[in-house]
C-alpha positions as CSV (number, residue, x, y, z in Angstrom):
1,X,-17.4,42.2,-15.0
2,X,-20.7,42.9,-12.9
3,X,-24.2,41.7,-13.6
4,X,-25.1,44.6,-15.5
5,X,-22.0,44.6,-17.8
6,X,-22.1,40.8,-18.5
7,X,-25.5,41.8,-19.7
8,X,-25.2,44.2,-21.8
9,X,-22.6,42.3,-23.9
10,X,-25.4,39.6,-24.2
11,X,-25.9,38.3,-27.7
12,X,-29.6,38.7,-27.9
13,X,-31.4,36.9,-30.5
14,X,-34.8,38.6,-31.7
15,X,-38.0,36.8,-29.3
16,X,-40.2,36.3,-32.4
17,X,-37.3,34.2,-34.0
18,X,-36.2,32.6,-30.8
19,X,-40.1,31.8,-30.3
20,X,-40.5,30.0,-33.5
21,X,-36.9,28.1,-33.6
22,X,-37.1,26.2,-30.0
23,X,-40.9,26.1,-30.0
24,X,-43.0,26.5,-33.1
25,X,-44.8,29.2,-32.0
26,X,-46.0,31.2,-34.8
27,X,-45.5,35.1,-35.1
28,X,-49.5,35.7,-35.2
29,X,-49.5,34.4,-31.4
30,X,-46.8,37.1,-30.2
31,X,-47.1,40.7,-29.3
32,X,-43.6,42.1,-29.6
33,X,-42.3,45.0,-27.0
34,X,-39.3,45.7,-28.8
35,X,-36.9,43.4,-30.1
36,X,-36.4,41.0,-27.4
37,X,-40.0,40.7,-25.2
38,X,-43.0,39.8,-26.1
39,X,-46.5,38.7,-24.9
40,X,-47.9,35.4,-25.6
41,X,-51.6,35.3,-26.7
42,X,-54.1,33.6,-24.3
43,X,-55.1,32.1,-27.4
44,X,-52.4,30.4,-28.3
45,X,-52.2,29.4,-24.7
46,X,-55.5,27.7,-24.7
47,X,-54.7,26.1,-27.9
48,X,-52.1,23.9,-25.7
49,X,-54.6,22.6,-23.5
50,X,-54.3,18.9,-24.5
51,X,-51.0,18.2,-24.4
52,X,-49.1,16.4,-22.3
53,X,-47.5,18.3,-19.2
54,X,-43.7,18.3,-18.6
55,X,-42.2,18.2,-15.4
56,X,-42.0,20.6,-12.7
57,X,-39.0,21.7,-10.3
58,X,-38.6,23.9,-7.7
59,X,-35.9,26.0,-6.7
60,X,-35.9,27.3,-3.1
61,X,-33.2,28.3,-1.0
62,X,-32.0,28.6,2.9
63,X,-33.4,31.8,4.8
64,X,-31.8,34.4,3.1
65,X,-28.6,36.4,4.2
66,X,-27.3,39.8,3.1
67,X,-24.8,37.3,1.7
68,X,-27.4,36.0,-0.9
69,X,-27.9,32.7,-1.7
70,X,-29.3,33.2,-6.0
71,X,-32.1,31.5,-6.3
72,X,-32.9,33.0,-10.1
73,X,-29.3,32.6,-10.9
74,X,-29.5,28.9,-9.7
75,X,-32.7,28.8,-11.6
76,X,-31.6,30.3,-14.5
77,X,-28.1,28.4,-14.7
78,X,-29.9,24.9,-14.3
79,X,-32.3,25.8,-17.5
80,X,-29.2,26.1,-19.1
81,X,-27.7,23.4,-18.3
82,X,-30.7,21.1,-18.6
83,X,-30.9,21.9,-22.8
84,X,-27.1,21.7,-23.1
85,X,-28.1,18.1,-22.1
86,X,-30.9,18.3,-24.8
87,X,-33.7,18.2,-22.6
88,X,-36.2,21.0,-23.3
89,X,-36.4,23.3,-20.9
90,X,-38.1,26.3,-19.8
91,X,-37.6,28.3,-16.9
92,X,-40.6,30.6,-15.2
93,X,-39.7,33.4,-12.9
94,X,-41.1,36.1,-11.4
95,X,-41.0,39.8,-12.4
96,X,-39.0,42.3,-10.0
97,X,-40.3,44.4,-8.3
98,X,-38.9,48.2,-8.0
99,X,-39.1,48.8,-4.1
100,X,-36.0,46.5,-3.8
101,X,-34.5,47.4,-7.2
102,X,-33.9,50.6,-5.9
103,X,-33.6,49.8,-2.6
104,X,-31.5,46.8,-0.6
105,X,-31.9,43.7,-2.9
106,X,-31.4,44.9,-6.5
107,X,-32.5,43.4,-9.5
108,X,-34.0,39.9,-9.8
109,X,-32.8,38.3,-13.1
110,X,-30.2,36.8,-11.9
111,X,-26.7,36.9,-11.9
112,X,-23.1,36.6,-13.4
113,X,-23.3,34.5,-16.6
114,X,-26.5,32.9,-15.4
115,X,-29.0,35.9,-16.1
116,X,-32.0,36.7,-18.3
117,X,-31.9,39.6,-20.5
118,X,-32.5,42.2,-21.5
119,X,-31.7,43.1,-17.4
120,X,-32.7,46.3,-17.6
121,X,-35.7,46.5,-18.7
122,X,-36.8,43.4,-16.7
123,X,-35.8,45.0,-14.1
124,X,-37.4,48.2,-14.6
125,X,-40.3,48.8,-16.0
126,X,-40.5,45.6,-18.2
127,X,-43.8,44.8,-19.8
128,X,-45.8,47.4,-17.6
129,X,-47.5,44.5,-16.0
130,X,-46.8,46.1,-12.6
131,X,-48.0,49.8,-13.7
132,X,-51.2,48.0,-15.0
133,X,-51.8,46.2,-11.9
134,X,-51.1,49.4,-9.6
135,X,-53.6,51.5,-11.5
136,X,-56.5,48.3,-11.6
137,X,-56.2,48.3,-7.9
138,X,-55.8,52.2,-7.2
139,X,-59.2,52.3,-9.5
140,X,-60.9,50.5,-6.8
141,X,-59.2,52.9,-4.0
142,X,-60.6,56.4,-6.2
143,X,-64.5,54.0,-6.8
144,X,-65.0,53.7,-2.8
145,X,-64.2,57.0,-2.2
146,X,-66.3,58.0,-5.2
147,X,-69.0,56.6,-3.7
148,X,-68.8,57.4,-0.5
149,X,-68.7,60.8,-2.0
150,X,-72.0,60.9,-3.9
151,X,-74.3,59.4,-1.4
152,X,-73.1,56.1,-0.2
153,X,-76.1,54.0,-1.4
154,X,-74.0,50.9,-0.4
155,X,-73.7,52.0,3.3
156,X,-69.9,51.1,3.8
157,X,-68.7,52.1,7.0
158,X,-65.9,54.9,6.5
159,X,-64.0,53.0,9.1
160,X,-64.4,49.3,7.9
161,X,-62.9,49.7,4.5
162,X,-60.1,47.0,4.0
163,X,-59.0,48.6,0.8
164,X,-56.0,50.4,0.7
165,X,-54.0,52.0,-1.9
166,X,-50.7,50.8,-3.1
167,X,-47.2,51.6,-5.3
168,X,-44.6,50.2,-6.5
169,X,-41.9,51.5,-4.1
170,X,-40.3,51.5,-0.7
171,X,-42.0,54.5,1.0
172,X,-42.5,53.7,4.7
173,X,-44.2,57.6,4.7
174,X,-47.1,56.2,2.7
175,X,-48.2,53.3,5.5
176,X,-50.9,55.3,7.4
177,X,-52.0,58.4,5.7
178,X,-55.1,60.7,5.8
179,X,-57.3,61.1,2.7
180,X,-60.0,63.8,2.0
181,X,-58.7,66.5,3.8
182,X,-59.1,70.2,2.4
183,X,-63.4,70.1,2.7
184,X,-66.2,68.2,1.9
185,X,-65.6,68.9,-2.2
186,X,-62.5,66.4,-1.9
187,X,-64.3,63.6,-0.1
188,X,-64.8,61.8,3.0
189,X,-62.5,62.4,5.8
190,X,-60.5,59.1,7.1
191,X,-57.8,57.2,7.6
192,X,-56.2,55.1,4.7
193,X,-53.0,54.0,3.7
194,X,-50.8,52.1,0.8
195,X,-49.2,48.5,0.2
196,X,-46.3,47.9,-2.3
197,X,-47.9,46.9,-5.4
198,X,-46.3,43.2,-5.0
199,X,-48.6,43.0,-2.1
200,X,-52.0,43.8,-3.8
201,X,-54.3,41.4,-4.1
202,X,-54.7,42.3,-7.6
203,X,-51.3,41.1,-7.9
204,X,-52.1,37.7,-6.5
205,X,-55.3,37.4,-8.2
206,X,-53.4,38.2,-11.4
207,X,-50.9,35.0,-10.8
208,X,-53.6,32.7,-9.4
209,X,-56.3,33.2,-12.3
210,X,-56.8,30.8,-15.3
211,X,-58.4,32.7,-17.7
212,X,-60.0,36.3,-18.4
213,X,-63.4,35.1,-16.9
214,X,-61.6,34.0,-13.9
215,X,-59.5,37.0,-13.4
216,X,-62.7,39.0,-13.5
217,X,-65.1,36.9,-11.4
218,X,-61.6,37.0,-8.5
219,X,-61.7,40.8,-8.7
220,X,-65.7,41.4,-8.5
221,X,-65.0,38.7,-5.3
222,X,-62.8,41.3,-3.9
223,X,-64.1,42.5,-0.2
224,X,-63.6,46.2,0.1
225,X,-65.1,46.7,3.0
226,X,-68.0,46.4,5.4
227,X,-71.2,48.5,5.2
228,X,-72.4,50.3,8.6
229,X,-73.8,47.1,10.5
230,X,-70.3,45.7,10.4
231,X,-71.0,42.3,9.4
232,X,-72.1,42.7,5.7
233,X,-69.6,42.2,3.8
234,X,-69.1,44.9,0.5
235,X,-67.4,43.3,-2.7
236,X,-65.7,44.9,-5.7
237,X,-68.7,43.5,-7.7
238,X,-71.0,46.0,-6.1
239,X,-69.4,49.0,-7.3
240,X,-69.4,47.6,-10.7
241,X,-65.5,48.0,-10.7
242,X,-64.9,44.2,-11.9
243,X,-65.0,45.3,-15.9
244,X,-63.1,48.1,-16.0
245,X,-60.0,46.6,-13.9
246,X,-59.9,43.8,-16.1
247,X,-59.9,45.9,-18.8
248,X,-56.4,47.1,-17.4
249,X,-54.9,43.9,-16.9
250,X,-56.0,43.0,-20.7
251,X,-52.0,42.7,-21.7
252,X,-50.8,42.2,-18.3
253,X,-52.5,38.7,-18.0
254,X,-50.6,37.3,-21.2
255,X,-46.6,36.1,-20.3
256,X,-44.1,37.5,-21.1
257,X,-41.0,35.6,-23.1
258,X,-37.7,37.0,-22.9
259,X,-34.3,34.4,-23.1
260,X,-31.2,33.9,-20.8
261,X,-27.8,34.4,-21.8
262,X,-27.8,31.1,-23.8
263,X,-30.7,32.1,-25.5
264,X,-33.1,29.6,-23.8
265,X,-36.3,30.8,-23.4
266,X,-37.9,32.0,-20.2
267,X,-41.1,33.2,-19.1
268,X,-41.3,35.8,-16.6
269,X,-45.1,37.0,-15.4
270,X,-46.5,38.2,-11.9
271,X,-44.5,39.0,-8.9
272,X,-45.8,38.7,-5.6
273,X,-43.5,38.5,-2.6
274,X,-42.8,35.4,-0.8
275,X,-42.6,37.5,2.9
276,X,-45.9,39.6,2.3
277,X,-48.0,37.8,-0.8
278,X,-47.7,33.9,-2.1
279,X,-44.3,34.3,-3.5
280,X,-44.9,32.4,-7.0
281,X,-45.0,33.0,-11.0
282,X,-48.3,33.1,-12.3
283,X,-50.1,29.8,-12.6
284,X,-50.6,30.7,-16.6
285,X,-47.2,31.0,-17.3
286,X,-46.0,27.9,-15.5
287,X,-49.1,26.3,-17.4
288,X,-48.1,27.3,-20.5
289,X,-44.2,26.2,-19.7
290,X,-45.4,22.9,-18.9
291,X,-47.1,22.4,-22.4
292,X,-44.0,23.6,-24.1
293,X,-41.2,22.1,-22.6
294,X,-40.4,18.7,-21.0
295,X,-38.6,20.1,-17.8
296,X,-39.8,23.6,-16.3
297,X,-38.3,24.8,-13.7
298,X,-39.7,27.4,-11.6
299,X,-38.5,29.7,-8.2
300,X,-40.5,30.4,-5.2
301,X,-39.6,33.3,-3.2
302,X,-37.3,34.0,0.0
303,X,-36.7,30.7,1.8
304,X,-38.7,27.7,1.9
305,X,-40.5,28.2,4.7
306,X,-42.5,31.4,3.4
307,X,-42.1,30.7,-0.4
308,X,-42.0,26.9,-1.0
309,X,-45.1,26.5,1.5
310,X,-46.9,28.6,-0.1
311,X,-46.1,27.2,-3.5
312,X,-47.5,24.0,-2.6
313,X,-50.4,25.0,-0.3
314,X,-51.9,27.8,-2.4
315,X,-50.3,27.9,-5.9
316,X,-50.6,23.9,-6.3
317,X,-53.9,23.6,-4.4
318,X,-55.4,25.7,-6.5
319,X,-54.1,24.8,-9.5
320,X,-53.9,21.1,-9.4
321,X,-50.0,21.4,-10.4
322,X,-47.2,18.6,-9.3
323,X,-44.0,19.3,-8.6
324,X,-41.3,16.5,-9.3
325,X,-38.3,17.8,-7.6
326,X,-37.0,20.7,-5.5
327,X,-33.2,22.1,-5.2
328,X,-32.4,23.8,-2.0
329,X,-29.9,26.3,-2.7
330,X,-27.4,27.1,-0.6
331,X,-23.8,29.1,-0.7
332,X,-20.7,29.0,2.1
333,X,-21.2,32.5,3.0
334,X,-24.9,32.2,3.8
335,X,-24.4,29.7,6.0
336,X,-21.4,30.9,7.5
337,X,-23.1,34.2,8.3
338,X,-26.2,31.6,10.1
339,X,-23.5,30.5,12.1
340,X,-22.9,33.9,13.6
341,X,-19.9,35.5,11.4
342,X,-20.6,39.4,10.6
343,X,-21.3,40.3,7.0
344,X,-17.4,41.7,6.4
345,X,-15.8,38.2,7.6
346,X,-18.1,36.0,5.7
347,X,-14.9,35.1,2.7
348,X,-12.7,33.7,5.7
349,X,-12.6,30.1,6.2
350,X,-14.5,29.1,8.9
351,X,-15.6,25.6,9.5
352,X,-17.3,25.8,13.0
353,X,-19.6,28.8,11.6
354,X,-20.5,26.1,8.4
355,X,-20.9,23.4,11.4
356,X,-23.3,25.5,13.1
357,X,-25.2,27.2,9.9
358,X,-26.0,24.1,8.4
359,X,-28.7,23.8,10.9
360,X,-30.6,26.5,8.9
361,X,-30.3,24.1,5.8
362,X,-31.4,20.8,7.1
363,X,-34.5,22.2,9.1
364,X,-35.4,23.1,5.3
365,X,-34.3,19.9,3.9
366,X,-36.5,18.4,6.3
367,X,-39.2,20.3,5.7
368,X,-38.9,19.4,2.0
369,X,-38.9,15.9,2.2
370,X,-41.0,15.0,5.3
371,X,-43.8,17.7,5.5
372,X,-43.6,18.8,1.7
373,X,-43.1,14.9,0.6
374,X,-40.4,15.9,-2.2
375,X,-37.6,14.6,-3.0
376,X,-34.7,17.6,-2.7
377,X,-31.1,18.1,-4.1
378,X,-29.0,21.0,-2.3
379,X,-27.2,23.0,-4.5
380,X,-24.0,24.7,-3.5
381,X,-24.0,28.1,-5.1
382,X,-20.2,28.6,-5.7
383,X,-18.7,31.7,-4.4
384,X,-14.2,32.3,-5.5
385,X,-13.7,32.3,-2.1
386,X,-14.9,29.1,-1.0
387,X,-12.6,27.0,0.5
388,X,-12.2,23.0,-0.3
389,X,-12.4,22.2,3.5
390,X,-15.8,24.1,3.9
391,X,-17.4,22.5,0.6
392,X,-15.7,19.0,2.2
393,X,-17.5,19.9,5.4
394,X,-20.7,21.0,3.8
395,X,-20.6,17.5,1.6
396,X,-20.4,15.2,4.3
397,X,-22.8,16.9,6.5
398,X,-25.3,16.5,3.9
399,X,-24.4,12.8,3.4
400,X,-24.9,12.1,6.7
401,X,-28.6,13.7,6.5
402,X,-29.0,11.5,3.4
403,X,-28.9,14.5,1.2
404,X,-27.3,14.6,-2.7
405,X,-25.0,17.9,-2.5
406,X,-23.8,19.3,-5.7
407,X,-21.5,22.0,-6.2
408,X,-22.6,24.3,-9.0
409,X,-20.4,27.0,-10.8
410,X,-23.1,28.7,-13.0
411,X,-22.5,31.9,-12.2
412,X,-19.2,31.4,-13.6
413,X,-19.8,29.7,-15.8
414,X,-23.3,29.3,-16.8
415,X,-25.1,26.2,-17.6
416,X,-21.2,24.6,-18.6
417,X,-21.0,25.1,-14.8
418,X,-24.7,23.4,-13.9
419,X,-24.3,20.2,-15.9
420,X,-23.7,18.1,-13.0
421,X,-26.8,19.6,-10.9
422,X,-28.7,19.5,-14.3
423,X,-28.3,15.5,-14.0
424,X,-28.7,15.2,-10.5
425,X,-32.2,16.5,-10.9
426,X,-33.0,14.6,-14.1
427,X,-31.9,11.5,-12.7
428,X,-34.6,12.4,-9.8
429,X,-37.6,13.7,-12.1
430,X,-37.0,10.9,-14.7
431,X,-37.4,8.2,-12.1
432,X,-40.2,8.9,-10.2
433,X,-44.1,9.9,-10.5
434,X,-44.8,13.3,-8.4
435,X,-45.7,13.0,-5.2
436,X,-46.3,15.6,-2.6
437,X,-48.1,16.3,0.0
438,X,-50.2,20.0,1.6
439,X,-48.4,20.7,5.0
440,X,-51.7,21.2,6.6
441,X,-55.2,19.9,6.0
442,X,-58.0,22.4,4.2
443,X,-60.3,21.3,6.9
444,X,-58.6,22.6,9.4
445,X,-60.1,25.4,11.1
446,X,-57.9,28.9,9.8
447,X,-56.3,28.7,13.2
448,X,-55.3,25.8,13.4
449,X,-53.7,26.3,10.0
450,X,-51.8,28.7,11.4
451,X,-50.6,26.4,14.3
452,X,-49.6,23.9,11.7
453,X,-47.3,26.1,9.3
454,X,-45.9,28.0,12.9
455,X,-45.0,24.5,14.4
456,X,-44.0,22.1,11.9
457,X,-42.5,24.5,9.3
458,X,-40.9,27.7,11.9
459,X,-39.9,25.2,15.0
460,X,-42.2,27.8,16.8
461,X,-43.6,26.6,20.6
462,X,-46.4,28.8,20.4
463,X,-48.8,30.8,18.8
464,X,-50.5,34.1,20.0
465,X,-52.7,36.4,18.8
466,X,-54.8,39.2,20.3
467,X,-58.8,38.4,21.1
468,X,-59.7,40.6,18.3
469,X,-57.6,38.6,15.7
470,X,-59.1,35.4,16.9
471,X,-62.4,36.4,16.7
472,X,-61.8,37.6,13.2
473,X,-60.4,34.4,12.3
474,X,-63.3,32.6,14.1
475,X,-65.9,34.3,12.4
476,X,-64.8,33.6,8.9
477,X,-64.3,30.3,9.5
478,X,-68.3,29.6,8.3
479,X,-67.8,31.1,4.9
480,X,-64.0,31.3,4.2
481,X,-62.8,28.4,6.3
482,X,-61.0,26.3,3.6
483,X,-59.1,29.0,2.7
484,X,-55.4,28.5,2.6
485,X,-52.9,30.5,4.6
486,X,-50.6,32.9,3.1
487,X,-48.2,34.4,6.3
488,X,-46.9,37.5,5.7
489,X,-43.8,36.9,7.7
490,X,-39.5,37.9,8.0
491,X,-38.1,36.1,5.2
492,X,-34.6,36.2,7.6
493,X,-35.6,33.6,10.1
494,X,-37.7,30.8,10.8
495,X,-39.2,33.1,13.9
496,X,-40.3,36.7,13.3
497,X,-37.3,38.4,14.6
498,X,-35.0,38.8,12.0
499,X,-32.1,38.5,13.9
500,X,-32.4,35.3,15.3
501,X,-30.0,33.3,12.9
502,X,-30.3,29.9,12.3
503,X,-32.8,27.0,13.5
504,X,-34.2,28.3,16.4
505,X,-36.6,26.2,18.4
506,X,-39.8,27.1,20.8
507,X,-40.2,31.0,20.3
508,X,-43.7,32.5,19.7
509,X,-45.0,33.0,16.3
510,X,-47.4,36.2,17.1
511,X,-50.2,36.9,14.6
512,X,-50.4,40.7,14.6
513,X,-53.5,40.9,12.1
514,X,-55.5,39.1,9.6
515,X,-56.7,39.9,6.1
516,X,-58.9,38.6,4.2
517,X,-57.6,37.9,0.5
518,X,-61.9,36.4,-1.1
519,X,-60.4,37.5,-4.6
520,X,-57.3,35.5,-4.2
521,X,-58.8,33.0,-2.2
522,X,-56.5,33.2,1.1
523,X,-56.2,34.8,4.3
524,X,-53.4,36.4,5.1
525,X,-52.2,35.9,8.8
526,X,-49.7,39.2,9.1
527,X,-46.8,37.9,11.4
528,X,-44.9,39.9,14.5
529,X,-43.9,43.3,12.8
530,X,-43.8,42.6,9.6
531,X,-45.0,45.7,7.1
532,X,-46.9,45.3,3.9
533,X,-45.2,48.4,2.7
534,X,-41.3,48.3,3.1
535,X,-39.1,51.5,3.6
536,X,-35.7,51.9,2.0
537,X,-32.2,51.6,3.4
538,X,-29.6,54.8,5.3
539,X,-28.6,53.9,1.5
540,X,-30.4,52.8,-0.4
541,X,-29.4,51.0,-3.8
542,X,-30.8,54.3,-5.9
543,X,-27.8,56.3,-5.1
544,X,-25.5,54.2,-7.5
545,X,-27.8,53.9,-10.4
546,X,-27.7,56.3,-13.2
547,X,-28.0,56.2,-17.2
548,X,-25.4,58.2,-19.5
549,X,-26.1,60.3,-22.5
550,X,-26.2,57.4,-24.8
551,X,-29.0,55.8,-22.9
552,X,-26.5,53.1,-21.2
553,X,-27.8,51.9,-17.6
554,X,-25.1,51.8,-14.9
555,X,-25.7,50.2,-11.7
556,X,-27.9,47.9,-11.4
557,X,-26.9,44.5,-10.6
């Protein structure tokens, strides 16, 4: 059966009951949306604040392939298999994002009988976190132009506002637009544009913030532009837009529970992307999980270069969390395809393409355990038509790198098929006090930041940027200089050209622009051509979904 049918056979228990059976968690604290979602109160949240904190595990994955590598699947089917062990476990996950729903990716809730469900409506419209978060930050869009409108009391320069408007699709015709046009009653004449909502800063201000006084304070912070003399910086604050935006995100701040196929509960809130935002959950939810549940294990987008980096050096730094463990997932295919087979020959054995891929893998490992400071297990994501000789291969190449390999059949199976990665972990996160370290220093100047991440992490020889960018970077170094680094970067490759497969070794990471992120409390360092707002496929993943008379979804995967 496919993703979507396994799904809809799913034997869904109601959340409220769910909620109170594995946790305790009184109906006053939830705020059902339906039968199986529901909103956890921040009260209740805060209420948890002195207890003792589980333990934290990552799940990252190689550079991704258009064969897929399932990172929520892996995620999801290692939850499982942790409580069939009896030991409490909660998994936190990102929401999904419609650009790719409908576009190359599909859905984000993982995958055969390692999913979470309902799958639809996660991957639709869910909780209307996303709508909420779009109309908070297209507020801010219509207030500057409101005000530009009426007089301009603030002086903001026409041409200096960073701002930009932003949805929640694909739509590479929306990246540069004019706005104002049809006379002076419709506003100011210039040059704008949108972002994918997933982008917004909103968005990462939602998943970075600790309370509602702190998501508020991040969004008056915001820097919307500059007024006339081109220095002065112009903040969200001073068009009194801070209230009323958080007045949007009132329900969106609070997590979401939903459960998996096992009925195991997961939290899924916030969803930036790993290749244009900082790739992580929201800091509440994997708070909140931590309280709960003895193990949580949590994904971090893409590979883990763009999403594991940033996971540690801006969702940890901030947030004073400690991961115990990572698993580096992994399949046959994916690395075959890093070892130069085309997509259509990728279920042939081939052991001198899984020879030569695995170089993709152990530049990660290695980044893992000597730059993160982590201790990593790779996880083989089955596929039917791996062969024995390429897991064999696969096996001892990770023994000789001093790496614990497990083959993992979860999405087979579900967690029945994760038990033995389930201990492999445990065995790590029982043993051991976290330990971790930033990759780079937040001393550092915000270049030399960049530097770091491009060279240790990427392999890179070099790092360029134009006068302009520099400068930029320079200037905010006296105010914003401690700032992490968020690279908005192709998730495909450790360079920015997406078809260089593999490790490669001495290319040029080129910084194409800079943004400043004061809300969020990064800059983000845009990388070769990456866009901000992505553009669908010849065909794109739309054309195959559809909903019958009865209201049943068909497609989506």
């Amino acid at each position: 059966m496919s993703d979507i049918e396994i799904a809809q056979r799913a034997n869904m228990k109601p959340i409220i009951e769910l909620a109170q059976q594995n946790y305790r968690i009184a109906s006053e604290h939830l705020d059902p949306i339906g039968h199986f979602k529901a909103k956890l109160s921040l009260e209740y949240v805060n209420s948890l604040e002195g207890k003792k904190d589980g333990k934290l595990i990552l799940v990252t994955a190689i550079s991704p392939t258009p064969a897929g590598e399932g990172k929520t699947t892996t995620t999801v089917g290692l939850g499982d298999a942790m409580n069939r062990l009896n030991k409490k476990t909660i998994m936190c996950l990102r929401e999904p994002s419609l650009g790719p729903c409908f576009g190359v990716k599909g859905g984000a809730a993982g995958g055969g009988y390692a999913q979470v469900v309902p799958m639809e409506d996660i991957n639709l419209h869910f909780t209307g976190d996303f709508h909420a978060i779009g109309v908070a930050h297209n507020l801010l869009s219509a207030l500057i132009d409101n005000h530009i409108n009426h007089g301009n009391e603030l002086d903001i320069d026409p041409r200096r506002i960073q701002w930009k408007r932003v949805v929640d699709m694909n739509d590479r015709a929306l990246r540069n637009i004019v706005v104002g046009m049809g006379g002076a009653a419709n506003g100011y004449l210039r040059e704008d544009g949108y972002d994918i909502v997933v982008a917004s800063e909103v968005m990462a201000i939602l998943c970075l913030a600790t309370s509602r006084a702190d998501l508020k304070e991040r969004l008056g912070r915001i820097v919307i532009g500059y007024k006339s003399d081109k220095v002065t910086p112009v903040y969200a604050r001073d068009l009194k837009a801070q209230g009323a935006m958080a007045a949007l995100l009132k329900d969106a701040i609070k997590p979401n529970l939903v459960q998996t196929l096992e009925n195991n509960i997961a939290i899924i809130h916030g969803g930036p992307f790993a290749n244009i935002a900082h790739g992580c959950n929201t800091v509440t939810a994997t708070k909140t999980a931590l309280k709960l549940a003895d193990y949580v294990i949590t994904e971090a987008g893409f590979g883990a270069d763009l999403g594991a980096e940033k996971f540690i050096d801006i969702k940890c730094r901030m947030s004073g969390l400690k991961p115990s463990a990572v698993v580096l997932v992994a399949t046959i295919r994916a690395l075959k395809f890093h070892g130069g087979v085309a997509k259509d020959d990728l279920n042939q054995e081939n052991l001198a393409a899984v020879e030569k891929g695995f170089e993709n893998l152990e530049r990660h490992y290695k980044n893992i355990t000597e730059h993160y400071g982590l201790p990593c297990v790779v996880c083989v994501n089955h596929f039917t038509f791996d062969t024995e000789a390429e897991i064999a291969l696969l096996q001892k190449k990770c023994a000789d790198l001093g790496a614990k390999c497990v083959v993992s059949k979860h999405w087979a199976n579900g967690g029945a098929g994760a038990e033995n990665l389930a201990n492999a972990v445990a065995e790590i996160v029982d043993n051991r006090e976290p330990e971790f370290k930033f990759v780079y220093d937040e001393n550092l100047s915000l270049w030399e930041k960049i530097e770091t991440i491009a060279t240790k992490l990427y392999g890179a020889g070099s790092v360029t940027a134009s006068a302009k960018v520099k400068s930029q970077l320079a200037a905010w170094n006296t105010d914003y200089g401690t700032f992490p680094i968020c690279v908005a970067k192709t998730q495909m490759s450790f360079s920015t050209n997406p078809a260089l497969k593999g490790a490669p070794s001495g290319h040029t990471i080129e910084i194409r622009d800079v943004r400043l992120a004061n809300g969020a409390g990064f800059i983000v360092a845009i990388a070769g051509d990456m866009m901000t707002m992505p553009g669908l496929p010849k065909v794109p993943a739309a054309e195959r979904i559809d909903i019958d008379d009865n209201g049943k979804i068909t497609g989506l995967f």
